[in-house]
Structures are given as C-alpha cells and as structure tokens.
Residue, then its C-alpha position, 0 to 999 in steps of 0.5 A: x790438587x793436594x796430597x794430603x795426609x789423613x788420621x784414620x786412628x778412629x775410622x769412624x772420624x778420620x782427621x786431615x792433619x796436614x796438606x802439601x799443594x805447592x810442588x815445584x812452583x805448580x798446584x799438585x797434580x798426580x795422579x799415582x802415588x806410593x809410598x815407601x821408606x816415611x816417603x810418598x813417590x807421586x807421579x807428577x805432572x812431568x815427574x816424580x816428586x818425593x815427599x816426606x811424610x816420617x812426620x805426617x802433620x809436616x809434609x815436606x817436599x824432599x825432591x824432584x825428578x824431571x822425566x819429562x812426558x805426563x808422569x801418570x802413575x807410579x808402583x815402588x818396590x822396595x828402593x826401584x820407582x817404577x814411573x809411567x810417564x806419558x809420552x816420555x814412556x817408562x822410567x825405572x829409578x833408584x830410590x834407596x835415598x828418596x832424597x837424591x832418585x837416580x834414572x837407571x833405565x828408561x823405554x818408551x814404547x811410542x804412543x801414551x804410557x799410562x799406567x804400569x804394574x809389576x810382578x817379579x820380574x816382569x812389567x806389565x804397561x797401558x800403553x796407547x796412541x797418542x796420535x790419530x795414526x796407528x803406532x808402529x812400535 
C-alpha cells in the first residue's frame, strides 16, 4: 500500500500528485489515518508514522513511533494521537511536534484492539479475543 496525496481542485478530475510507500524499511501498510498540524498520523503496521504533507507533491516521513501489536486505526484530536494497536492495546501520545511523538499513557485491555473513537472525555474501543478462549478482562 501507499499513502498518497490526491488535487481534488477540480473534482471532476482529481490529480495524484505525489506518493509515499517506503515506511521504515516496509511497504506501507495503515489502515487508519489523520491528519493534523500539515502532517498525516497513520496506524501502521506495529506503529504510528508521521508523515509530512505541508508540501503535498513531497511527502516526507517525519518519524516513527513503535507501539508494538498491529497498529489499526488512529483519531488526533488536536496535539493527543489516539492509536488502537492490536494486541499492543491503546496508546495515547503527544503529538504537539509531530516530529518527536511522546507515549503518555497506554491500556490494553486483552484480546485485539481494532478500532477506537473519542468524544470528550471519553474513549470508545472494538476490542475483540484474539485467541479462541473467552477474554477474561
């Protein structure tokens, strides 16, 4: 996979007009993206990559938090990453310089964390069993 940065100026014809697909030594692989701050967070692989888009037609990989698990999806809220990361749970990161993200906190809460919302002050989380026993948590 890529992430790819696409004119729609004209909606009639949208333009690619640049492409990133090497993220740290793998082909890119997120599935959840968010931007914020001329910078694209993507849950990937087994964490979040920041990518900088302040010139679409350069992409540049800015950084790369490991988080370990199967990053899945991610929301940003202002400068807090939000990163569902499989079996590695939730992470919450500080992403004021989406250069240098810093973990503030992270939960799992067993099994396979998928896909995560927020809304105030609460977060919202699809969590499921990754084993074929029931999860005690």
């Amino acid at each position: 996979g890529k992430l790819i940065s696409v004119d729609i100026s004209d909606l009639t014809q949208p333009i690619i007009i640049d492409e990133i697909d090497d993220i740290v030594s793998f082909n890119f692989g997120s599935t959840g993206i968010s931007i914020s701050h001329n910078s694209v967070f993507a849950a990937y692989y087994n964490g979040l990559a920041v990518v900088g888009v302040s010139q679409p037609d350069s992409l540049k990989l800015k950084e790369f938090f490991p988080t370990g698990g199967f990053a899945e999806k991610i929301q940003v809220i202002d400068t807090i990453a939000f990163l569902a990361s499989g079996s590695a749970g939730i992470w919450i990161l500080d992403v004021s310089n989406p250069a240098k993200p810093k973990a503030i906190s992270n939960i799992n809460p067993g099994g396979f964390t998928a896909d995560l919302v927020v809304e105030d002050s609460l977060l919202y989380v699809a969590n499921w069993a990754a084993y074929s026993e029931n999860d005690t948590l």
